[in-house]
N, C-alpha and C positions, 0 to 999 in steps of 0.2 A: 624525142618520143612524141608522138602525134597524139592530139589530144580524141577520144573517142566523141561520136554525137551526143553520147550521156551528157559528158563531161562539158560537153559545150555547151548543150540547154541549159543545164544546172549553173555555168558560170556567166552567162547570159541571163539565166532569171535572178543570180545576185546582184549583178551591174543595175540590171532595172529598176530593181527593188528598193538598192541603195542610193539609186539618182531618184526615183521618185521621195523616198524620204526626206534627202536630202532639198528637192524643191516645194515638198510642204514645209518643209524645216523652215526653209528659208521666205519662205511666202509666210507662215504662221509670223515670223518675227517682226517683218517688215508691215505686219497689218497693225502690230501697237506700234510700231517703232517711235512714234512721238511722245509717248509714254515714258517718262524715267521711273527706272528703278534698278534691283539688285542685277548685277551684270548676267548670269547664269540664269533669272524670272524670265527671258525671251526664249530661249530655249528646252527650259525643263522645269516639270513640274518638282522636283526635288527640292527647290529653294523653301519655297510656300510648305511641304509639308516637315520639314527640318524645322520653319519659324512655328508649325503651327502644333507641331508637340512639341516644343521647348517648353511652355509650360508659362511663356513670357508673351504669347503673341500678340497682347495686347500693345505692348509697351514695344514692341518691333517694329509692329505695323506701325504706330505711330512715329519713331524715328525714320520709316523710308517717306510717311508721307511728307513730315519737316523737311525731309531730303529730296526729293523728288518732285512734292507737287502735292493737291489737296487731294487730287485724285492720280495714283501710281504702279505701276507694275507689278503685280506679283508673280505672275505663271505665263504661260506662251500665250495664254486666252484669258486672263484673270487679270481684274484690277480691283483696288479694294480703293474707298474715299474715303475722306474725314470732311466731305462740306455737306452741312444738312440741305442744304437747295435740292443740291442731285439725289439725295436719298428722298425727299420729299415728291421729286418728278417724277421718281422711279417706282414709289409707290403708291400714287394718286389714283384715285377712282378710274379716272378715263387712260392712265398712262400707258401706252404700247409695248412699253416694258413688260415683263415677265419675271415669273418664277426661273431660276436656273438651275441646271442640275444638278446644284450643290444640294438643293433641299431633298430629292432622292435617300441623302445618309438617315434622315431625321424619321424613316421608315420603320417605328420601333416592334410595330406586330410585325410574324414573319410572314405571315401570308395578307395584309391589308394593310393600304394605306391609312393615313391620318392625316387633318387637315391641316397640318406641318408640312407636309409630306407629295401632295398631289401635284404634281405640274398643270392638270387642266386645268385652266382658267376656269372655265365654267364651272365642274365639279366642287371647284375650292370655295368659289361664290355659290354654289348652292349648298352645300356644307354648313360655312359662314353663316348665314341665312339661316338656317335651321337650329342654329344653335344659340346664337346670339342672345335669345329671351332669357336664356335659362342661367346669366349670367345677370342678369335684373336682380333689384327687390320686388320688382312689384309679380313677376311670377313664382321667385326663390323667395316665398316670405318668411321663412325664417334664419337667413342669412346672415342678418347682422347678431340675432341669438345664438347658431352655433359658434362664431368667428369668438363673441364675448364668453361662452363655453369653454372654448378651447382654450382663450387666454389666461382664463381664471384656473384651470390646470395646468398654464407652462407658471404661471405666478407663483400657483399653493408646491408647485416642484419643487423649484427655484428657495424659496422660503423655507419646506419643510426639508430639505433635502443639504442642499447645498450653500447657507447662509452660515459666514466665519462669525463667531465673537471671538476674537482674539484676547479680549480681558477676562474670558474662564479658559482662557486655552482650547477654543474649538477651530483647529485650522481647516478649511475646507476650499477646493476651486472648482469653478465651474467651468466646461469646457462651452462659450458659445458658441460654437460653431456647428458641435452636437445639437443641441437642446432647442437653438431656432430652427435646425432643420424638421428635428420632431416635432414641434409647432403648426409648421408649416405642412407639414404632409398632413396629421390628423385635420386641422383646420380644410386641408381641399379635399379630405377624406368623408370631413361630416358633408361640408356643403354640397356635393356632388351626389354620395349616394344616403344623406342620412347615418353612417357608421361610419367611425374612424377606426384608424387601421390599430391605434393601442401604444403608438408611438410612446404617448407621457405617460399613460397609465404605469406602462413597465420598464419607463425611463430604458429604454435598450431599442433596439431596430430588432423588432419578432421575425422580420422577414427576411433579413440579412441584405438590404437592400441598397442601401447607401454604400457599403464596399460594392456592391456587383455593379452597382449605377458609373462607379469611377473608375470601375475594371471597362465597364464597355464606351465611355466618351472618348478616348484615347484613339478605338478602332473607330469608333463613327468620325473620327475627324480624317482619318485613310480614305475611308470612302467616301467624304467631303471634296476630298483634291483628287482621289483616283476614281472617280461615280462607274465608271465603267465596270469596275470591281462588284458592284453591288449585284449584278449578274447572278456574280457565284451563289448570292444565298439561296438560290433555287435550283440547286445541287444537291441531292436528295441527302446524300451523308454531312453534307454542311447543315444545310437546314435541320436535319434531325439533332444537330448541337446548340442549336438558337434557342433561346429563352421559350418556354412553351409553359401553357395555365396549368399545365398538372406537377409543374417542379414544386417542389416543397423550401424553396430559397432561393432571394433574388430578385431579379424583375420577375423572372415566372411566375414567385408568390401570389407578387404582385398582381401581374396579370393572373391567374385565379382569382384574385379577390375580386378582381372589376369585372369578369365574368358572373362570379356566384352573386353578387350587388345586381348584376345586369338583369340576370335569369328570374331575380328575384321577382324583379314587376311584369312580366310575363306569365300569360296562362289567365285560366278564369282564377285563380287565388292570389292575382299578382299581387303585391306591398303598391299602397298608394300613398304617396310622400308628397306636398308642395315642393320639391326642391327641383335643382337644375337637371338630375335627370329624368324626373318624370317631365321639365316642360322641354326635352330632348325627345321624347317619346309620344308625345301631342301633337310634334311637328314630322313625325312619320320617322324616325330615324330607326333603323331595324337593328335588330340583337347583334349581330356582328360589327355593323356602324359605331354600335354602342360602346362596343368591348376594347376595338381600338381607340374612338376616341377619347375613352376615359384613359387608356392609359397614358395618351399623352397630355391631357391635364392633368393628371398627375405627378408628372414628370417636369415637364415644364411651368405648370402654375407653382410647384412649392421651392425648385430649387433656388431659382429665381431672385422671389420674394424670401427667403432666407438670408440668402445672401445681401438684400437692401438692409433686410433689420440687422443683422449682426455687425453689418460695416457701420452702421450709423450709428446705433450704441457705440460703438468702439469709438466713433471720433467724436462724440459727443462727451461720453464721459473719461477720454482724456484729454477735454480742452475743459478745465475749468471754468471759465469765462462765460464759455458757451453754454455748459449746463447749468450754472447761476439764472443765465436768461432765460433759459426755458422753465425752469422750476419757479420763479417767480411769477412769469407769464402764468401757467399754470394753476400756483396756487393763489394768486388775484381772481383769477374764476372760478376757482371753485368756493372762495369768500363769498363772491356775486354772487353762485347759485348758478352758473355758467356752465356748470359739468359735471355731470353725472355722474355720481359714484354706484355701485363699484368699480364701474368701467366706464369711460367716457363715450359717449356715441359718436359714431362719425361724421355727422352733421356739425357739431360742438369742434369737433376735432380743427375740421376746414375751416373756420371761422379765427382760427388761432394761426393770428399772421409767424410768430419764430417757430413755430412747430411746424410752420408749412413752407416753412424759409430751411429749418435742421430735415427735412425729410428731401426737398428737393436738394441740398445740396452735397445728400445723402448719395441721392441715385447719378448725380453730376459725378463725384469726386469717383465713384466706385460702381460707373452703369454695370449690372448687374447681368448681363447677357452680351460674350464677347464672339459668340457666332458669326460668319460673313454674310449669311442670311441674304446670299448673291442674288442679284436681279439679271435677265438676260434682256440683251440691249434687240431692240424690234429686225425684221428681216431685212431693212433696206441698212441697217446700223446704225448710228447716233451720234453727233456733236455732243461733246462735253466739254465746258466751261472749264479746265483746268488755271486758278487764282488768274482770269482775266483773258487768258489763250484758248482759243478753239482748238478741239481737240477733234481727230475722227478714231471711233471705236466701231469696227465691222462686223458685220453679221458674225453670230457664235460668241461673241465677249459677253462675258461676266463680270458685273460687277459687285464687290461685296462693302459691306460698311466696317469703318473703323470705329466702332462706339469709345473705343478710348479716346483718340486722338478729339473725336468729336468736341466731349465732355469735357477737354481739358486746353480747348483751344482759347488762346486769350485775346483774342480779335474778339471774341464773343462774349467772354467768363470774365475779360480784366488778366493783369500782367501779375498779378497772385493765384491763377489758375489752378496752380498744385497745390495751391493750402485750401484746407477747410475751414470756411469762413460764410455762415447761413446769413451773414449782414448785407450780403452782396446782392440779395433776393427782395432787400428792401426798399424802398422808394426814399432814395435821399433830402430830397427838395419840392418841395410846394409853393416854390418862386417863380420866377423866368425860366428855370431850368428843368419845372416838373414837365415840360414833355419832352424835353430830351431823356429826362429818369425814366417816364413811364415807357420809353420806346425801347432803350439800354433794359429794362427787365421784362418786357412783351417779348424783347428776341430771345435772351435767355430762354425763356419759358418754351416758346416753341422750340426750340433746341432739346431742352432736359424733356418733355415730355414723348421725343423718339427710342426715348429708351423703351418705352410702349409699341413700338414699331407707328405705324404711319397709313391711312387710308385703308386701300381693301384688305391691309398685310395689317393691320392694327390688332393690337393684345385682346382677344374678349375678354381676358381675366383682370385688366386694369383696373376696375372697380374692385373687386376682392383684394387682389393686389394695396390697393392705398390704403383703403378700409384696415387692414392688417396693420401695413405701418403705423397709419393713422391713431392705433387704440396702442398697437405692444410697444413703440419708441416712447408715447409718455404712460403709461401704466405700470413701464418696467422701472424706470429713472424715477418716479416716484417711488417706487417702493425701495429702492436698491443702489445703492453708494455699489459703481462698479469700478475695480482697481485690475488694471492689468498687471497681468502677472511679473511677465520680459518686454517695458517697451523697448529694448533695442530692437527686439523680433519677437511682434504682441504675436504671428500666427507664422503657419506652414501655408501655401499656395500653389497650388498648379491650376493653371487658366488652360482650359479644354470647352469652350464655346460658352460654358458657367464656371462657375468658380469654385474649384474644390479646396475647399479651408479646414485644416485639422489644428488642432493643439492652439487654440484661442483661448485661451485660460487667463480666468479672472478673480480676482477677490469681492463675493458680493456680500454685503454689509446691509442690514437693515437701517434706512433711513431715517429720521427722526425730525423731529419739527428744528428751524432756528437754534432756537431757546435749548429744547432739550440735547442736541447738538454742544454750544456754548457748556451749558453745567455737565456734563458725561467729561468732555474735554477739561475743565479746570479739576473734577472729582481724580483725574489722574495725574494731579501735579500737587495735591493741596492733601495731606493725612484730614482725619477727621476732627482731631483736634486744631486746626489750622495751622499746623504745621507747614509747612514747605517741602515739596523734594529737593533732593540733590542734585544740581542741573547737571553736575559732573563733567563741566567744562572740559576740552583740553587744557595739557601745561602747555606753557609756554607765553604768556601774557607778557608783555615789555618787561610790570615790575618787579617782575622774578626773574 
């Protein structure tokens, strides 16, 4: 049977189609091919988004990078690294490098970028620029008041709410993984527009926000490795289902709120606030600019910073050892006269080398932002250093950061890298050896402080950021004996660019001096007439 000219164009434009495929296929692979990594990363993107909702990607990435190289393969065009050098080049002030299209997902208005979000260079840098003041003290001047506000209502919670005595039978737990989040959102809620969103007040999420936020990280991580995808949202029946400021739950809440905050300093009757959004609004940033950008300081400033404080509590107070030193630390200064009650300031705070030693080694063990935050390598391409080998990376590669691997490399951290140990951050020697000490903790430091990002890609919110840590890591541990509930399995986790932690349950306990510590503890082994209890030994003693 003879085939018709239909049939021959048609199977003609298959052949074409399928050899042209097939020689980008094979050109795309041979362009990393000095690259190692997972055997199926050269071919398709399906490796990288299988690792990157597992929910582990942190802990993946880092075994391909032990595997393969400090910088390694993930996708046909993707390379993710674990050496701060190359993150540091890629995001320096002058670097060639670029935004890459991974940050497209991080789009979280559906009709406006955010400066997460923008691929121009320029735009981002004028962004940046515009907004930077408003993350000061000295234009945000009542910054460190709302932050002490807010703290002093996750405290009177915590205390009035959720504190065990188990000697009148009051059993209670506290879930933290809840309760730092609420913190954290009112905290970037006052400082941003003057009102929080009511987080502690009603101990609950009013806006149903945090489930909707962990419904949509999942999808933002699709269209992190599939960006072409991102298209679709401007597909009128699509879009009409994306989060919008008039939903009544959710991010849309959400976004209403940061609209009606926005609208508010607008017009001749507008609200006049010293805070970061009126010095946003000084610098020319218009109602729409406004609307997106809060919502992603919102988003991004509180989950963040939630996640430092609850991981650091957790390793703090269950290392004995470790908490002894900070609470002594501590309460030697405030002996001195060193620190401010009711709340310590964050000048006080920085001045306290083990609290700056448990807070860095806080955002080390558990960097708190496990996004790829991919950089695109310049039009001509790029050399990269892979552990002492020249590498070529060709025009259109991505490269994204392994903030695990980074944090937990022991070329840099020491061969105890998985353990939490804030002694490592201290200067051992004021011998012959103090400059090699002070070099051994200079490197660390510029290492742990990428968890901020780096150069023109660097955190505005890092100052808010530390400030937070800096007051709620010791303001809580002073007030509050915290007991994990299950350390075989203290929490629930799934890693989607931040860290989603549920069911962090603790027993917190009101603190007490030494002393009255000492007599609480013997008043429960001693009757009042100086009796003794019954230790109730097991049987089984030799002389029985």
């Amino acid at each position: 049977m003879l085939a018709t000219p239909t049939t021959t164009i048609a199977l003609v434009a298959t052949l074409t189609l399928l050899t042209l495929y097939i020689y980008n296929s094979l050109r795309t692979y041979y362009g990393l091919r000095d690259f190692g990594g997972h055997w199926s990363s050269g071919w398709s993107r399906l490796w990288m988004l299988k690792t990157q909702s597992s929910g582990r990607m942190n802990k993946i990435f880092t075994k391909v990078n032990l595997k393969y190289g400090s910088t390694a393969r993930i996708a046909p065009k993707f390379l993710v690294t674990s050496d701060p050098a190359l993150f540091r080049r890629m995001s320096a002030v002058r670097s060639p490098f670029t935004r890459g299209g991974w940050y497209a997902a991080l789009k979280l208005h559906p009709e406006r970028d955010n400066i997460t979000s923008y691929l121009d260079e320029t735009k981002h840098a004028e962004i940046r620029n515009r907004m930077a003041p408003g993350y000061s003290g000295k234009e945000n001047v009542h910054l460190e008041q709302d932050v002490d506000e807010q703290l002093l209502k996750f405290l009177d919670l915590v205390g009035g709410k959720y504190v065990a005595e188990p000697e009148r039978e009051v059993f209670r737990t506290v879930d933290l993984s809840r309760i730092t989040s609420y913190f954290t959102l009112d905290v970037i809620s006052k400082v941003a527009f003057g009102q929080t969103f009511g987080f502690l007040d009603q101990d609950e999420d009013p806006f149903g926000y945090l489930a909707n936020l962990a419904q949509m990280l999942p999808a933002i991580i699709v269209f992190g490795v599939y960006t072409e995808l991102t298209k679709l949202l401007k597909i009128p029946l699509i879009k009409a289902a994306l989060p919008k400021s008039t939903d009544k739950r959710g991010l849309g809440r959400v976004m209403g709120f940061a609209r009606d905050r926005v609208q508010e300093r607008f017009g001749p009757k507008g609200v006049r606030r010293q805070d970061m959004l009126d010095a946003f609004i000084k610098r020319g940033m218009t109602e729409e600019e406004l609307e997106s950008e809060t919502l992603t300081q919102i988003t991004a400033g509180s989950d963040s910073t939630a996640s430092a404080l609850r991981m650091t509590l957790h390793f703090i107070s269950t290392s004995p050892p470790i908490l002894s030193r900070l609470l002594a630390e501590a309460n030697i200064a405030i002996d001195a006269g060193r620190i401010s009650r009711p709340i310590i300031k964050d000048a006080e705070a920085r001045v306290l080398p083990y609290l700056q030693a448990c807070i860095k080694e806080g955002l080390r063990i558990y960097p708190p932002v496990t996004g790829l935050m991919a950089k695109q390598v310049p039009p001509e391409g790029a050399m990269i250093d892979v552990d002492g080998v020249e590498k070529f990376a060709p025009p259109g590669t991505q490269i994204g950061w392994n903030s695990w691997g980074m944090m937990h490399d022991p070329a840099i951290f020491g061969q105890d890298a998985e353990i939490f140990r804030p002694e490592r951050w201290l200067v051992r020697s004021d011998g012959h050896e103090a400059e090699k000490e002070a070099e051994r903790v200079r490197r660390m430091d510029e290492t742990v402080t990428l968890c901020f990002g780096y150069g023109r890609f660097g955190c505005l919110g890092r100052g808010v950021a530390t400030m937070e840590l800096n007051k709620a890591v010791l303001e809580t541990l002073l007030r509050f004996n915290l007991q994990s509930c299950n350390l075989a399995k203290p929490f629930d986790e799934n890693v989607v660019g931040f860290y989603v932690h549920t069911n962090m349950n603790f027993v917190a306990t009101r603190r007490r001096g030494e002393e009255e510590d000492e007599k609480a503890g013997f008043a429960l082994l001693h009757h009042g007439d100086g009796s003794g209890v019954e230790a109730g030994a097991l049987a089984g003693a030799p002389e029985e």
